[in-house]
SEFIZA-3560 file (N, C-alpha, C; in Angstrom, 3 decimals):
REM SEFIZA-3560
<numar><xx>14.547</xx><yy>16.221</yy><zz>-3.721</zz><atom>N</atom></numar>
<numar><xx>13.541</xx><yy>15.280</yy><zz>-3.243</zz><atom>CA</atom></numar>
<numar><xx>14.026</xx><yy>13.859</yy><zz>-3.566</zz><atom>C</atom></numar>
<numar><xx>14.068</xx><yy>13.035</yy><zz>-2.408</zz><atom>N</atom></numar>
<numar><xx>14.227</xx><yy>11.797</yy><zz>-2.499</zz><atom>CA</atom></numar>
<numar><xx>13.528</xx><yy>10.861</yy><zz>-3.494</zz><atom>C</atom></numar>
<numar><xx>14.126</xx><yy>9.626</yy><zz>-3.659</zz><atom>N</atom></numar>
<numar><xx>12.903</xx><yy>8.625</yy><zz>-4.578</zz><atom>CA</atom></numar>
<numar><xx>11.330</xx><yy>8.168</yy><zz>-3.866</zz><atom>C</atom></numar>
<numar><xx>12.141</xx><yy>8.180</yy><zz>-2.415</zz><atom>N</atom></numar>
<numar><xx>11.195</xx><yy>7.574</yy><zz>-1.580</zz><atom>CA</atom></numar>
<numar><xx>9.690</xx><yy>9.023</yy><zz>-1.795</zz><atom>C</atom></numar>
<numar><xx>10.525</xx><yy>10.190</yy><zz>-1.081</zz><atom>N</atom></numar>
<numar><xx>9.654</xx><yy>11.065</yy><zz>-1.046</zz><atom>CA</atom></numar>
<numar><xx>8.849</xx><yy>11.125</yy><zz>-2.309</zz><atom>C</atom></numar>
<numar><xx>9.152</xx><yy>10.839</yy><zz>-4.136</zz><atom>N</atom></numar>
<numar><xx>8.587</xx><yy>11.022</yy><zz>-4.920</zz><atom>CA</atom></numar>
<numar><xx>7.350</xx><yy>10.551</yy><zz>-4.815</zz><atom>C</atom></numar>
<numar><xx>7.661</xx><yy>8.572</yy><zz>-4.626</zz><atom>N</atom></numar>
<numar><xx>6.946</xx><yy>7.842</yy><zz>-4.474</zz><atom>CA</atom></numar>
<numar><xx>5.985</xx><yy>8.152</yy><zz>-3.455</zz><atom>C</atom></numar>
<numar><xx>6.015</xx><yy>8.715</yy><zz>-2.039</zz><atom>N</atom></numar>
<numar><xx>4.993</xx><yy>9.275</yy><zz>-1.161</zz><atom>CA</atom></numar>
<numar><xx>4.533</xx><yy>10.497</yy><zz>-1.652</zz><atom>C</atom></numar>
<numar><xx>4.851</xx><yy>11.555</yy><zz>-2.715</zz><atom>N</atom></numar>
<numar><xx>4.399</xx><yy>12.345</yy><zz>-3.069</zz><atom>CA</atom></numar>
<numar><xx>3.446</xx><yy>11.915</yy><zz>-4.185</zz><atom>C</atom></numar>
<numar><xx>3.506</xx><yy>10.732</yy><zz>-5.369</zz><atom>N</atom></numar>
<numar><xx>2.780</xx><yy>10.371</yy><zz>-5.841</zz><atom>CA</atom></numar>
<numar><xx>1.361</xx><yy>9.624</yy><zz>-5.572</zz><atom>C</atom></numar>
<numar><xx>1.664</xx><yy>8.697</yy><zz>-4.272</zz><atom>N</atom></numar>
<numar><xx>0.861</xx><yy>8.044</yy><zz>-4.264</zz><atom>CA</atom></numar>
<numar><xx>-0.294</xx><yy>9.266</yy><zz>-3.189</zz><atom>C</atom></numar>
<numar><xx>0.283</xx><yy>9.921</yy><zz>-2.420</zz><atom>N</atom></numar>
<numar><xx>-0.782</xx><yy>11.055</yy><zz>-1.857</zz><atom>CA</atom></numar>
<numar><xx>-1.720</xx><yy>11.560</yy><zz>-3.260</zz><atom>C</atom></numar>
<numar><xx>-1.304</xx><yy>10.998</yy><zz>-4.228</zz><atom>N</atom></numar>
<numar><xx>-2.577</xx><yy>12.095</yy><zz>-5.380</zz><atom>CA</atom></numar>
<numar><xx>-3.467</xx><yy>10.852</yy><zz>-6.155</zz><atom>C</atom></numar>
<numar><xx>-3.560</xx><yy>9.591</yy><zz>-5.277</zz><atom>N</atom></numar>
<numar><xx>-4.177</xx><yy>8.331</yy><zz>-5.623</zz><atom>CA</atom></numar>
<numar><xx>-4.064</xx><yy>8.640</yy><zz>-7.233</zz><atom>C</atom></numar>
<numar><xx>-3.238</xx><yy>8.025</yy><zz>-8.237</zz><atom>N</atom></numar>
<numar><xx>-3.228</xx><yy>7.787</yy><zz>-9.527</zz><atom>CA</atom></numar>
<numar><xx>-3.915</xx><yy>6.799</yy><zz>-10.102</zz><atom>C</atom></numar>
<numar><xx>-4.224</xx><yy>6.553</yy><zz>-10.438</zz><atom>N</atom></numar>
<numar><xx>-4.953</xx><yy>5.167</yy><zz>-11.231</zz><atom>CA</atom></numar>
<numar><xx>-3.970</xx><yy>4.122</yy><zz>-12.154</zz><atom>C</atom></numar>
<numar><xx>-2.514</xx><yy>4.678</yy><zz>-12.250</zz><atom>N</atom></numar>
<numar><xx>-1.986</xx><yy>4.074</yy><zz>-12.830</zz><atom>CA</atom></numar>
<numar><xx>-0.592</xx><yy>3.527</yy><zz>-12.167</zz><atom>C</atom></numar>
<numar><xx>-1.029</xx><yy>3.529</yy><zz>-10.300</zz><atom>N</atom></numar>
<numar><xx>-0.121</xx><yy>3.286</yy><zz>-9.451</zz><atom>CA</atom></numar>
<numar><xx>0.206</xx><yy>1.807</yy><zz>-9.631</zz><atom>C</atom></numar>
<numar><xx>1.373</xx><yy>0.914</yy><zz>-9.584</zz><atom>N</atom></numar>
<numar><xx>1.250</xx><yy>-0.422</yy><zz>-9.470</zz><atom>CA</atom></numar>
<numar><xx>1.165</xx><yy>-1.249</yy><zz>-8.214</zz><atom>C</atom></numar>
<numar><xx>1.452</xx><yy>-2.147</yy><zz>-8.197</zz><atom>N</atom></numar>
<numar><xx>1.477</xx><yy>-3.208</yy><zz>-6.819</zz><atom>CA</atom></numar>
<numar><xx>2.905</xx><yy>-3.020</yy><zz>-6.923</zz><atom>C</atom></numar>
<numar><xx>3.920</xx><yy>-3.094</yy><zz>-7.431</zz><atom>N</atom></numar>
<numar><xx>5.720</xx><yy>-2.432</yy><zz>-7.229</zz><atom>CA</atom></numar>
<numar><xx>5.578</xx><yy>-1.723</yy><zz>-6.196</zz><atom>C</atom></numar>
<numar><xx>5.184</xx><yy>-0.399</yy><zz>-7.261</zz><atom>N</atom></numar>
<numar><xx>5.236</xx><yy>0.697</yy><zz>-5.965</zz><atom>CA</atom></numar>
<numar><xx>4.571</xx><yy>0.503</yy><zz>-4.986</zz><atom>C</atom></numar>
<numar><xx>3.265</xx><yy>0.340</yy><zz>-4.771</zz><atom>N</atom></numar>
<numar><xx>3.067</xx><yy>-0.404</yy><zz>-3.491</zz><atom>CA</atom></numar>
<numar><xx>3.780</xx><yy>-1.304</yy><zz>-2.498</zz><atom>C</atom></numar>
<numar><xx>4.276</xx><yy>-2.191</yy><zz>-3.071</zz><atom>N</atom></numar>
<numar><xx>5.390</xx><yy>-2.728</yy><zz>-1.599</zz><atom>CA</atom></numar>
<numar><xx>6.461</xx><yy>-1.947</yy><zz>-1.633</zz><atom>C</atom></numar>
<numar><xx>7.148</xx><yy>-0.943</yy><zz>-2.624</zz><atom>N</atom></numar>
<numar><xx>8.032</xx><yy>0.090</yy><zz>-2.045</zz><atom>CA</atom></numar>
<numar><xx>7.413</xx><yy>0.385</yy><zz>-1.377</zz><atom>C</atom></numar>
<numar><xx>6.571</xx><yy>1.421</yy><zz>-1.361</zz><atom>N</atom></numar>
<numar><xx>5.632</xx><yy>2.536</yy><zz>-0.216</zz><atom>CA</atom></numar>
<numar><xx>5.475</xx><yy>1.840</yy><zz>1.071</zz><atom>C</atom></numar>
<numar><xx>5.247</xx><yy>0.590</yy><zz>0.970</zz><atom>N</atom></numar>
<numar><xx>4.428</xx><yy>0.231</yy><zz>2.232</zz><atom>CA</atom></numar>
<numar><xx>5.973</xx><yy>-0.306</yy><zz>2.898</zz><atom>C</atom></numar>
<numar><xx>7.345</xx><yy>-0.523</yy><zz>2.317</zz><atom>N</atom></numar>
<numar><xx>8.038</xx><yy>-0.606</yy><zz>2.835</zz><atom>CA</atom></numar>
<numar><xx>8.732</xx><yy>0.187</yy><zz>3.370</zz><atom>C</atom></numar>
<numar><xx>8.548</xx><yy>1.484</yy><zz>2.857</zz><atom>N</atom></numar>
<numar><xx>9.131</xx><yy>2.965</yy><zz>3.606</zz><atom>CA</atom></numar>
<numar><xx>8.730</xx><yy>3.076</yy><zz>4.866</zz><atom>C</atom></numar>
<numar><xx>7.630</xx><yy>2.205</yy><zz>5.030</zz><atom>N</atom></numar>
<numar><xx>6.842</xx><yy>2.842</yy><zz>6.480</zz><atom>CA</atom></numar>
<numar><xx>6.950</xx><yy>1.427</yy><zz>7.670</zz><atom>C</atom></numar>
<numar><xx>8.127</xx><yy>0.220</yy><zz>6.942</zz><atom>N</atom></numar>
<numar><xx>8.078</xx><yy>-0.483</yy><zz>8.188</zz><atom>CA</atom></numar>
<numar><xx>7.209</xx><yy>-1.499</yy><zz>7.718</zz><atom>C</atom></numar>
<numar><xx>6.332</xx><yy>-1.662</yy><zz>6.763</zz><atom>N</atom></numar>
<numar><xx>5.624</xx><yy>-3.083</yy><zz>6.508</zz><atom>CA</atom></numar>
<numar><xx>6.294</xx><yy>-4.433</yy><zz>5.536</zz><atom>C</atom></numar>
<numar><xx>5.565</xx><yy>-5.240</yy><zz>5.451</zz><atom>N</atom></numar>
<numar><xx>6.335</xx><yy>-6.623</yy><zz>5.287</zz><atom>CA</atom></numar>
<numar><xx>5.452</xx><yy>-7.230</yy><zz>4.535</zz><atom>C</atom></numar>
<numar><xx>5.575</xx><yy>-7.364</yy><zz>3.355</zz><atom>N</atom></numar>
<numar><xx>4.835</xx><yy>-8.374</yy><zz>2.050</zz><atom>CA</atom></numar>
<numar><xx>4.621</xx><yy>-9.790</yy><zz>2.862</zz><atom>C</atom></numar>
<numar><xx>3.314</xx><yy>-10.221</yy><zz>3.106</zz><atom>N</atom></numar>
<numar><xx>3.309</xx><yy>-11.840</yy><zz>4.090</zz><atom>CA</atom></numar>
<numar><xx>2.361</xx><yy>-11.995</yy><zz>3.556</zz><atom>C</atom></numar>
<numar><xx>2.088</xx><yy>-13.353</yy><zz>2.260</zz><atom>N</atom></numar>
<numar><xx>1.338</xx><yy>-13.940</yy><zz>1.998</zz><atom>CA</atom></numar>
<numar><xx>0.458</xx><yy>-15.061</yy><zz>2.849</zz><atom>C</atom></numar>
<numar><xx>-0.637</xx><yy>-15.580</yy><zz>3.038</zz><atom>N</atom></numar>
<numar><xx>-1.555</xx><yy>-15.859</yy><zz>4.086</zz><atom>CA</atom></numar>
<numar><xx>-1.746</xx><yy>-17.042</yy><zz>3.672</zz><atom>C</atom></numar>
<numar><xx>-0.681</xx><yy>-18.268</yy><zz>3.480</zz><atom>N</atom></numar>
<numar><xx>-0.773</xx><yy>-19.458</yy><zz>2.871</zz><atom>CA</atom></numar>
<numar><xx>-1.381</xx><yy>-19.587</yy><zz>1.765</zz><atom>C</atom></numar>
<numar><xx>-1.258</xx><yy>-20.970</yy><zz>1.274</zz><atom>N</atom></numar>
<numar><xx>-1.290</xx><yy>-21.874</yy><zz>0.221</zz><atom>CA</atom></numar>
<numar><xx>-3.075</xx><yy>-21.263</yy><zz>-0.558</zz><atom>C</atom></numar>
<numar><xx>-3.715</xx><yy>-20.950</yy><zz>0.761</zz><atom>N</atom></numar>
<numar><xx>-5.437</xx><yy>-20.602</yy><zz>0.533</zz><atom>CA</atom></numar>
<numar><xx>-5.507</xx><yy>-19.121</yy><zz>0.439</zz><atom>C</atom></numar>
<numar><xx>-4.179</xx><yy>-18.292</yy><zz>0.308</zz><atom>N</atom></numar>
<numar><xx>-4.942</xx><yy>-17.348</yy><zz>0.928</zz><atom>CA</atom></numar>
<numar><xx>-5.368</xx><yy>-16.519</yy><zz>-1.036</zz><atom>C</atom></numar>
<numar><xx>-5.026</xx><yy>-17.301</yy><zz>-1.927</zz><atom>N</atom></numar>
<numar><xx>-5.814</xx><yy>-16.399</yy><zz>-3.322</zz><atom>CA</atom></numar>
<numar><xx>-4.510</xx><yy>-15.078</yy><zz>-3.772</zz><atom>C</atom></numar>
<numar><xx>-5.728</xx><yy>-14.177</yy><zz>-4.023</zz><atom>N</atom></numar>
<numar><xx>-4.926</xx><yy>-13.045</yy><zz>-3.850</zz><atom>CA</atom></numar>
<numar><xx>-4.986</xx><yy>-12.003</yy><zz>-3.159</zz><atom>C</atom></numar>
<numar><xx>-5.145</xx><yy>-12.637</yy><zz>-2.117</zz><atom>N</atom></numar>
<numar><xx>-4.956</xx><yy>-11.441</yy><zz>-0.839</zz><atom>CA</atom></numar>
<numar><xx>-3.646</xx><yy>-11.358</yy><zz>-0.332</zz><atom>C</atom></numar>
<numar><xx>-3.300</xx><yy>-10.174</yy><zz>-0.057</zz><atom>N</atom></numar>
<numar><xx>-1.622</xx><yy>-10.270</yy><zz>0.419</zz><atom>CA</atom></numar>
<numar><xx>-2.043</xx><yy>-9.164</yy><zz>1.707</zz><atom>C</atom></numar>
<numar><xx>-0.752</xx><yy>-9.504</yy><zz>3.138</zz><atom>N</atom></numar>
<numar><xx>-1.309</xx><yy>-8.932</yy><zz>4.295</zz><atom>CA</atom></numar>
<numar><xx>0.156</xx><yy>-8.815</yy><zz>4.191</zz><atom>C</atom></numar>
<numar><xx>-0.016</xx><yy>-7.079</yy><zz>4.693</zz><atom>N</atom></numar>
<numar><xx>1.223</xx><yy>-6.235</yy><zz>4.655</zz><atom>CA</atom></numar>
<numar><xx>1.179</xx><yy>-5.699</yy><zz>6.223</zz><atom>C</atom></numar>
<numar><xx>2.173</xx><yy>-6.596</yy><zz>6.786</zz><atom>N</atom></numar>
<numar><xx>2.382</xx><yy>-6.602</yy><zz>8.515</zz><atom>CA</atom></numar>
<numar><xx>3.114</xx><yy>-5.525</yy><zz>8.546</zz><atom>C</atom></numar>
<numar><xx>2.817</xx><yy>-5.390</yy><zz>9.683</zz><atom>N</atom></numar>
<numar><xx>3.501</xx><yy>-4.105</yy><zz>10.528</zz><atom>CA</atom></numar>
<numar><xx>4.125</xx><yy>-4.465</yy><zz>12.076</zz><atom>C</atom></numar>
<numar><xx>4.955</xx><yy>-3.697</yy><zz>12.408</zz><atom>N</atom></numar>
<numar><xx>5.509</xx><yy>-4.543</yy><zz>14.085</zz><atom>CA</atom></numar>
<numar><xx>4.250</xx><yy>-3.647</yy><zz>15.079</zz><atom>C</atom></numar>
<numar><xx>3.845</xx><yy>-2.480</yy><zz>14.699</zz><atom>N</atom></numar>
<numar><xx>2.488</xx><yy>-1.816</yy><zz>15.087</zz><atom>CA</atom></numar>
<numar><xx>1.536</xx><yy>-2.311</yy><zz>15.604</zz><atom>C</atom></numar>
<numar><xx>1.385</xx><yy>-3.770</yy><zz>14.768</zz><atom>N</atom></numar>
<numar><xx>-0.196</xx><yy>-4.338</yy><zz>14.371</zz><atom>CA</atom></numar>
<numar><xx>-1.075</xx><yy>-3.106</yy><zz>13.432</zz><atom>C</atom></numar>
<numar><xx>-0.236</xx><yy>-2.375</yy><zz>12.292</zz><atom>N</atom></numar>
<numar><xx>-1.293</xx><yy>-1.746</yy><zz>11.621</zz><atom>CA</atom></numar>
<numar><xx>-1.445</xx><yy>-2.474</yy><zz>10.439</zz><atom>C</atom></numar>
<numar><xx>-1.553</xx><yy>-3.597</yy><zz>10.761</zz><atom>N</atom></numar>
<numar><xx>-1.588</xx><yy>-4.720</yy><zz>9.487</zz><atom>CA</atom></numar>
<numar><xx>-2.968</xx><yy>-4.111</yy><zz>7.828</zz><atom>C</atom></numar>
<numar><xx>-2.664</xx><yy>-4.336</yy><zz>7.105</zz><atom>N</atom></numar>
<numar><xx>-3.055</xx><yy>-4.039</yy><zz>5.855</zz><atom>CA</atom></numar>
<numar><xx>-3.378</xx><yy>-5.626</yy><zz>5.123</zz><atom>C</atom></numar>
<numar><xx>-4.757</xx><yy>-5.721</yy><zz>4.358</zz><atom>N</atom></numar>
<numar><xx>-4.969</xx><yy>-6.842</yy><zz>3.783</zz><atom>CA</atom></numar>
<numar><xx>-5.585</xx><yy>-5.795</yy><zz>2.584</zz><atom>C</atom></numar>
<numar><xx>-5.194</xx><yy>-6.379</yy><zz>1.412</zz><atom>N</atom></numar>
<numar><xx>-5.494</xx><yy>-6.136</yy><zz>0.228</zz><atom>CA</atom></numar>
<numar><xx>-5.726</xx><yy>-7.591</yy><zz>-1.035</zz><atom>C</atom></numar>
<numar><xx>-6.388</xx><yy>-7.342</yy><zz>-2.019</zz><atom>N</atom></numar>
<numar><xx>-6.122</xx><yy>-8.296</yy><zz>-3.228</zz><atom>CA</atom></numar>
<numar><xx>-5.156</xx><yy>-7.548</yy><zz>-3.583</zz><atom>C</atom></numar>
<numar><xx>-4.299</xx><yy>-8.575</yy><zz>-4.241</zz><atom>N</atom></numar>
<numar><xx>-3.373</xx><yy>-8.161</yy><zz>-5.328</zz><atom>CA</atom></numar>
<numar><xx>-4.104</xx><yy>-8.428</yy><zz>-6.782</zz><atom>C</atom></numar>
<numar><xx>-3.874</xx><yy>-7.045</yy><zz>-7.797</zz><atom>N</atom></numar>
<numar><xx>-4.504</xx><yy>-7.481</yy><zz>-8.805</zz><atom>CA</atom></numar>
<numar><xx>-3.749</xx><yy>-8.105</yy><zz>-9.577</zz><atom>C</atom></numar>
<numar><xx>-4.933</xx><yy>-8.404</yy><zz>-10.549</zz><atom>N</atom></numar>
<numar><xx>-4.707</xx><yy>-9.589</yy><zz>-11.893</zz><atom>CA</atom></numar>
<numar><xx>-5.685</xx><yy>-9.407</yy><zz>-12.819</zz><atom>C</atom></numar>
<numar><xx>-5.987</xx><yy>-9.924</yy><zz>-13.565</zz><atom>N</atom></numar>
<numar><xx>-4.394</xx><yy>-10.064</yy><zz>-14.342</zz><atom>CA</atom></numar>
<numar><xx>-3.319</xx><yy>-9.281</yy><zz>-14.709</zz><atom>C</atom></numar>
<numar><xx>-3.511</xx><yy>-7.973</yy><zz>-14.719</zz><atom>N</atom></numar>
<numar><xx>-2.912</xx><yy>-6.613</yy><zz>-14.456</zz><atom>CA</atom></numar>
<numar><xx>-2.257</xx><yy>-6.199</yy><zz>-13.524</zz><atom>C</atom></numar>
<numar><xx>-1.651</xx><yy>-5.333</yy><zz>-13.481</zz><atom>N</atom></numar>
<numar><xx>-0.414</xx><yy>-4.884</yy><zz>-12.372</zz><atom>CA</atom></numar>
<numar><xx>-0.953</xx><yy>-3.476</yy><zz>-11.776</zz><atom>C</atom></numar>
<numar><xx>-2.136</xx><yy>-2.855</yy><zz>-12.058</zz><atom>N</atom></numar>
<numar><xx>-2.430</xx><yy>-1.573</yy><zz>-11.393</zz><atom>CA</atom></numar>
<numar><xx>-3.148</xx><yy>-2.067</yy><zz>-10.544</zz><atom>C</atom></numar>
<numar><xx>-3.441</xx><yy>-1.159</yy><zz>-9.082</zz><atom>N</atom></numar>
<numar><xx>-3.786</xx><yy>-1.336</yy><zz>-7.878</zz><atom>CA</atom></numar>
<numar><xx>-5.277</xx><yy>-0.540</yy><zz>-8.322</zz><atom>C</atom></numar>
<numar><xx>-5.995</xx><yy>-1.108</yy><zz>-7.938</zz><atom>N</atom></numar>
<numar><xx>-7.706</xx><yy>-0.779</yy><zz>-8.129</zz><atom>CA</atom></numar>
<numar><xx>-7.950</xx><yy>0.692</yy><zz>-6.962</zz><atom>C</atom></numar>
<numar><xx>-8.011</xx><yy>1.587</yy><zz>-7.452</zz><atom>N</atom></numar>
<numar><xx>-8.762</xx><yy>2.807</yy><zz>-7.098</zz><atom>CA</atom></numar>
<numar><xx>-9.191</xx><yy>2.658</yy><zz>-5.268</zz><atom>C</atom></numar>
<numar><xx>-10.273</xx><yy>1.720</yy><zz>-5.260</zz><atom>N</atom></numar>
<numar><xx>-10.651</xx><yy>1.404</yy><zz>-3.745</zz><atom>CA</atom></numar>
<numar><xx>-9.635</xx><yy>0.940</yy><zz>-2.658</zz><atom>C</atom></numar>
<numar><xx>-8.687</xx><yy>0.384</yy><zz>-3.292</zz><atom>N</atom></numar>
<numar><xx>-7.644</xx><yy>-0.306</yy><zz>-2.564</zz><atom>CA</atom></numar>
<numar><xx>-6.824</xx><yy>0.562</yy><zz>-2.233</zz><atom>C</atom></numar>
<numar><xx>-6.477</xx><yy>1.614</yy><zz>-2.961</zz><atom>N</atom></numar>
<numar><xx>-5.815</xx><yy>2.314</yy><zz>-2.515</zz><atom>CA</atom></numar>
<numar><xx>-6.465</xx><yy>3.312</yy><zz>-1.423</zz><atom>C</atom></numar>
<numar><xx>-7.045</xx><yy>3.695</yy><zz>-1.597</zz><atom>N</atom></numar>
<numar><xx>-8.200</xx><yy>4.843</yy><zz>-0.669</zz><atom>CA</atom></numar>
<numar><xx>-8.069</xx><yy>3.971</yy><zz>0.899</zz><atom>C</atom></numar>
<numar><xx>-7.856</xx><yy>2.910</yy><zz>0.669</zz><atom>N</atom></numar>
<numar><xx>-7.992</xx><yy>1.779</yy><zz>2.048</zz><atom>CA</atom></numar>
<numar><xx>-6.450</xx><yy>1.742</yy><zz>2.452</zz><atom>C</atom></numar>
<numar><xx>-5.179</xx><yy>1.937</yy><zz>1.564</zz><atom>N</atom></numar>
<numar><xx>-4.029</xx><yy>1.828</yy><zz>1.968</zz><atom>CA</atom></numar>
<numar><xx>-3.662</xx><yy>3.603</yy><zz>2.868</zz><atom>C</atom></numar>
<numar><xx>-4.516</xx><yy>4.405</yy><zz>1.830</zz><atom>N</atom></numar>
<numar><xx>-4.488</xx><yy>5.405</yy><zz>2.302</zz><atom>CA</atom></numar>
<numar><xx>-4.729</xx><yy>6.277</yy><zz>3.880</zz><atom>C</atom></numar>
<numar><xx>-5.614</xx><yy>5.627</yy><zz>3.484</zz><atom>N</atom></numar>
<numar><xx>-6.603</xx><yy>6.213</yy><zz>4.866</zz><atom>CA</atom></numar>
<numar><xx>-5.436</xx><yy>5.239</yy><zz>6.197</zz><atom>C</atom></numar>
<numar><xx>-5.680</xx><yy>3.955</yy><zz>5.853</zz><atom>N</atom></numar>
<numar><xx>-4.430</xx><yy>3.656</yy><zz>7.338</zz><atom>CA</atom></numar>
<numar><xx>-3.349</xx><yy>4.146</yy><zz>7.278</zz><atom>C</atom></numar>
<numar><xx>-2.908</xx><yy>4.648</yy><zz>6.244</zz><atom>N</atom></numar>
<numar><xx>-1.568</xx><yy>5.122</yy><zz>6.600</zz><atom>CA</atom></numar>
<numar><xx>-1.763</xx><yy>6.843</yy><zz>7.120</zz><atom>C</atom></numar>
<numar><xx>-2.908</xx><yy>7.515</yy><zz>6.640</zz><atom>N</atom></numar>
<numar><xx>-3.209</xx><yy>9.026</yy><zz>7.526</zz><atom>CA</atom></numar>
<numar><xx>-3.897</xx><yy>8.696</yy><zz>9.121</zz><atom>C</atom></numar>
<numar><xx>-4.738</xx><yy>7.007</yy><zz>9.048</zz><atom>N</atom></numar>
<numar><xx>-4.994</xx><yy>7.032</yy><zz>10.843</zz><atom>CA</atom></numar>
<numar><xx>-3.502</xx><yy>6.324</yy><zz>11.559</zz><atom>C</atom></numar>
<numar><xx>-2.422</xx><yy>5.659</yy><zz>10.797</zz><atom>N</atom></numar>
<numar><xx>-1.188</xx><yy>5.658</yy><zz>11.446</zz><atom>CA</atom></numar>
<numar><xx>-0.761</xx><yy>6.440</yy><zz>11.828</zz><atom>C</atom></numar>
<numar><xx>-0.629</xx><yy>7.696</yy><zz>11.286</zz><atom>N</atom></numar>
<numar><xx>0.216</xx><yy>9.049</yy><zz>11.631</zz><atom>CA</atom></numar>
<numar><xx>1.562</xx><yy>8.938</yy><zz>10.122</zz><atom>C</atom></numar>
<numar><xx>1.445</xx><yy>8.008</yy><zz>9.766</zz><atom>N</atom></numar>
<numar><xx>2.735</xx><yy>7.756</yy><zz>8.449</zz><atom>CA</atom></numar>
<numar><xx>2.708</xx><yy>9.223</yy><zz>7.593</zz><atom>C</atom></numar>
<numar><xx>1.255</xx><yy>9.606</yy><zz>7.077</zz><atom>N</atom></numar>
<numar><xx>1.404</xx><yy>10.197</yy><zz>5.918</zz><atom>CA</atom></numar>
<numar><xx>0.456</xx><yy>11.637</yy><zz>6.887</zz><atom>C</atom></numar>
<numar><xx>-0.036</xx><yy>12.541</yy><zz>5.809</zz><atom>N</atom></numar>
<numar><xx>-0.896</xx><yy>13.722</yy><zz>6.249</zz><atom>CA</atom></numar>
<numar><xx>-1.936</xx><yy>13.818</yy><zz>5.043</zz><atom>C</atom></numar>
<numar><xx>-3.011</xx><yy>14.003</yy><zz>6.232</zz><atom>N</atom></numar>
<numar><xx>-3.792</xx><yy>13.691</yy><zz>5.086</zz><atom>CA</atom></numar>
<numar><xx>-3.863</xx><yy>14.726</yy><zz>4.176</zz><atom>C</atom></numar>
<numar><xx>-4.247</xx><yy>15.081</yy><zz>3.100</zz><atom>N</atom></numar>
<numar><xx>-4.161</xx><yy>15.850</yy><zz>1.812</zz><atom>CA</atom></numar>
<numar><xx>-4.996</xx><yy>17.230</yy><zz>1.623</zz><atom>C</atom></numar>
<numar><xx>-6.128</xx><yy>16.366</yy><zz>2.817</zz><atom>N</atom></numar>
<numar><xx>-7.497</xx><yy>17.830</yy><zz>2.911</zz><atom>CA</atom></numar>
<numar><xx>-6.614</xx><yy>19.210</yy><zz>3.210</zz><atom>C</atom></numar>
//
């Protein structure tokens, strides 16, 4: 099993102790692009796609783990992309 595959095998079991790292790995396996939303945009980060299956998330803070809900939201577009399967 690949690194990549680990990393898609991990994050299919939503961990709580996933980071924002692995997150732009993951979301880069599938073709997306870390694009911050200007000078205003806080901490929201929008993870483009050439698709248009664009992804907007906060990035957390002060901490480096990805909040539970956020992921469930990275999730789910990536099972209505066709990227991943869903788990049911």
């Amino acid at each position: 099993m690949s690194k990549n595959e680990k990393l898609i095998e991990r994050f299919k079991q939503l961990p709580r102790d996933f980071t924002f790292e692995e997150l732009e790995k993951l979301l880069a396996i599938f073709g997306y692009i870390k694009c911050n939303k200007g000078k205003t945009s806080g901490s929201r980060v929008l993870f483009e796609h050439k698709s248009q299956n664009n992804i907007l998330i906060h990035k957390p803070h002060p901490g480096n783990v990805v909040k539970g809900y956020a992921l469930r939201i990275i999730y789910d577009a990536l099972v209505a992309a066709g990227y991943i399967k869903n788990k049911n």
